[in-house]
C-alpha positions as CSV (number, residue, x, y, z in Angstrom):
1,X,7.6,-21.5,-64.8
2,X,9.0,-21.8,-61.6
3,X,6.8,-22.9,-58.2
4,X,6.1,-21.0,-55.2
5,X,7.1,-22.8,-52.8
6,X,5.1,-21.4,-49.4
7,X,6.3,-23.6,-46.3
8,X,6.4,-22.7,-42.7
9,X,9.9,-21.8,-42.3
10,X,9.5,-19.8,-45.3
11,X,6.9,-17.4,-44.0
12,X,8.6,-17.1,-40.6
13,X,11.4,-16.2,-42.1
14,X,10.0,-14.0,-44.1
15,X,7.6,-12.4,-40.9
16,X,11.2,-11.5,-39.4
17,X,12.8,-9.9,-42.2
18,X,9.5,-7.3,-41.9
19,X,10.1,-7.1,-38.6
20,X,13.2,-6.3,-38.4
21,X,13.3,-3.3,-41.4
22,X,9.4,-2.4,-40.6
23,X,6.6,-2.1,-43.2
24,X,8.0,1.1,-45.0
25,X,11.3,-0.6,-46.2
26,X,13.3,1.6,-43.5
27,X,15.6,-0.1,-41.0
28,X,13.5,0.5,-37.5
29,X,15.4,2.9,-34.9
30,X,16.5,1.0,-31.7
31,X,14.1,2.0,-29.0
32,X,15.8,3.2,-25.6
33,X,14.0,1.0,-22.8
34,X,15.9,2.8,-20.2
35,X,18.1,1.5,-17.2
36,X,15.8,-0.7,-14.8
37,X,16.5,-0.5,-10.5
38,X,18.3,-2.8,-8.9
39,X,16.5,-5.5,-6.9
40,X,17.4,-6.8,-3.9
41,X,19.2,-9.6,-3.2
42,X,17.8,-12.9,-1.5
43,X,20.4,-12.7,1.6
44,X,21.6,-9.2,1.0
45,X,20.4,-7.8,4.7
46,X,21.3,-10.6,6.7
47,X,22.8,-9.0,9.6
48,X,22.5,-5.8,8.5
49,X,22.9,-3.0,11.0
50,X,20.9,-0.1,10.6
51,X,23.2,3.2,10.4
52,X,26.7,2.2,10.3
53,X,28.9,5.0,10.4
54,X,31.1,6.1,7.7
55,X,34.1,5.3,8.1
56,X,37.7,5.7,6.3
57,X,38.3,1.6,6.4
58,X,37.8,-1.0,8.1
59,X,39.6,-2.3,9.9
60,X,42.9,-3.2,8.9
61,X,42.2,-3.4,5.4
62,X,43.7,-4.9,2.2
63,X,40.5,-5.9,0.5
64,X,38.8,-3.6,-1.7
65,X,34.8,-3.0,-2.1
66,X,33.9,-1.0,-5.5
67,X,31.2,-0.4,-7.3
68,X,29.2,2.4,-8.5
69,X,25.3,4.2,-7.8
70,X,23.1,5.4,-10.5
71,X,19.8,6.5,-11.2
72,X,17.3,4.2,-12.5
73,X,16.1,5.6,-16.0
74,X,18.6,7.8,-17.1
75,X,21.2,6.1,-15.8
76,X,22.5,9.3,-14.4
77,X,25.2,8.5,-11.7
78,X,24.8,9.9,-8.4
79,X,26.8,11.3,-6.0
80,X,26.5,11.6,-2.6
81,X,24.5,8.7,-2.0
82,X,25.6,6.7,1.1
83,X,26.1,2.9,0.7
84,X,27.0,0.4,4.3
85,X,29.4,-2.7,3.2
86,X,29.7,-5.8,5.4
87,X,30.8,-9.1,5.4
88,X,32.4,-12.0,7.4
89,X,36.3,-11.2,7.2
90,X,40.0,-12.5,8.5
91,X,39.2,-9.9,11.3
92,X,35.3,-10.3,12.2
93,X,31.9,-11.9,11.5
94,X,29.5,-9.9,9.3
95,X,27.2,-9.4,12.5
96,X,30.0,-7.6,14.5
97,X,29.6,-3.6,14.5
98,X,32.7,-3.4,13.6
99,X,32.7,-5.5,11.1
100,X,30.2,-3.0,9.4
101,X,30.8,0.9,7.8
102,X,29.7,3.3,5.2
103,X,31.2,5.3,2.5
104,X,29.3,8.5,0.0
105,X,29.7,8.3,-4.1
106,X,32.2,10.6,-5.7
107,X,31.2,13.2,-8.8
108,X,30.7,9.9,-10.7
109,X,28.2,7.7,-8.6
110,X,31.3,5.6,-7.7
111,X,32.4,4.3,-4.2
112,X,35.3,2.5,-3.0
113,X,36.1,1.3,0.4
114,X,38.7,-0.9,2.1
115,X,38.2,-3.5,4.4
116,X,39.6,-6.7,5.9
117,X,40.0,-9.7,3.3
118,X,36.4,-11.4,3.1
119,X,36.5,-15.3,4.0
120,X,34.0,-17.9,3.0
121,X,30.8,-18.0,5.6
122,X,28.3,-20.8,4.8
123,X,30.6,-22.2,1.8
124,X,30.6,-18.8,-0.5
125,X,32.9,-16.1,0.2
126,X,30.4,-12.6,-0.2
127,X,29.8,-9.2,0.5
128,X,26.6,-7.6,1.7
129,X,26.0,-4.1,0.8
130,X,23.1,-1.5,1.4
131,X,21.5,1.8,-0.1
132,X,19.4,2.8,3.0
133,X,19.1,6.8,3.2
134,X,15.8,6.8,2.1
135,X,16.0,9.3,-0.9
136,X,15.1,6.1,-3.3
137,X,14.2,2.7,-2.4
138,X,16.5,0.2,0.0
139,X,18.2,-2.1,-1.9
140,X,20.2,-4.9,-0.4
141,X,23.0,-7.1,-2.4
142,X,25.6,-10.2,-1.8
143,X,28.0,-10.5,-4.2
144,X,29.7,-13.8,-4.2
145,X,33.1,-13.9,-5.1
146,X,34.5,-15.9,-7.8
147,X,37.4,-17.0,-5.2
148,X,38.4,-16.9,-1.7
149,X,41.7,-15.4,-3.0
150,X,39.9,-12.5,-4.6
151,X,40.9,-9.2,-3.4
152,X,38.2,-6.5,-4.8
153,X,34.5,-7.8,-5.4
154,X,32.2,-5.0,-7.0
155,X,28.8,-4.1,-6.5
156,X,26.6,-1.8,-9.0
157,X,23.5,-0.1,-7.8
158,X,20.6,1.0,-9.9
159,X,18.2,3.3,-7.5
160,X,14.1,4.3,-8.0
161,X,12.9,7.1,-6.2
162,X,11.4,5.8,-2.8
């Protein structure tokens, strides 16, 4: 006759295994939590500039700003929605208005805007970007770059009605 041998790893293991397929036997259906908003960043409105126009570029460009805007929830991107980029670049500071502009989402939530190349301020090279038109709640971000030499950085938005 063989023994039972009940120790502690043996029951937690065992606690997981029901866990995981549930007390019928069946394997439990993954459970969709939704997407969660976007929160702002710590930084993200230094010098922001309240209604920025929107703009083709700026300035010069040969940097590139993407990124893209949905819906927290669903997940449902959305178009339309305006987002302001700045940041401290070859041809301004990030507190210079023209240093600042706007661009709208396509049909897919998605945004894209050039600019001048972004250079390090305060040791990091970053972007600052902003949902502001009051349809869902502000949200402010700086992304850091991985490198000075960088020449896109992208930002993703998730919004919650205001």
């Amino acid at each position: 006759m063989s023994k039972l041998s009940l120790t502690r790893r043996h029951l937690i293991l065992s606690g997981a295994s029901v866990a995981a397929v549930g007390l019928s036997g069946l394997p439990v259906p993954a459970r969709a939590k939704g997407v969660a908003p976007t929160r702002s960043m710590r930084g993200g409105s230094n010098n922001y500039l309240p209604d920025a126009p929107i703009v083709d570029r700026i300035g010069r460009g040969g940097f590139w700003m993407t990124g893209t805007v949905r819906r927290a929830g669903d997940g449902q991107p959305l178009s339309g929605q305006r987002i302001q980029i700045w940041a401290h670049t070859t041809e301004g500071h990030e507190r210079d208005p023209h240093s600042h502009g706007a661009t709208l989402t396509d049909a897919n939530g998605q945004f894209r805007l050039e600019m001048p190349q972004i250079v390090p301020a305060f040791g990091q090279p970053h972007g600052h970007l902003a949902y502001d038109s009051g349809t869902f709640k502000t949200v402010f971000l700086r992304p850091v770059m991985a490198s000075a030499q960088d020449k896109t950085l992208e930002a993703h938005f998730v919004l919650e009605p205001a």
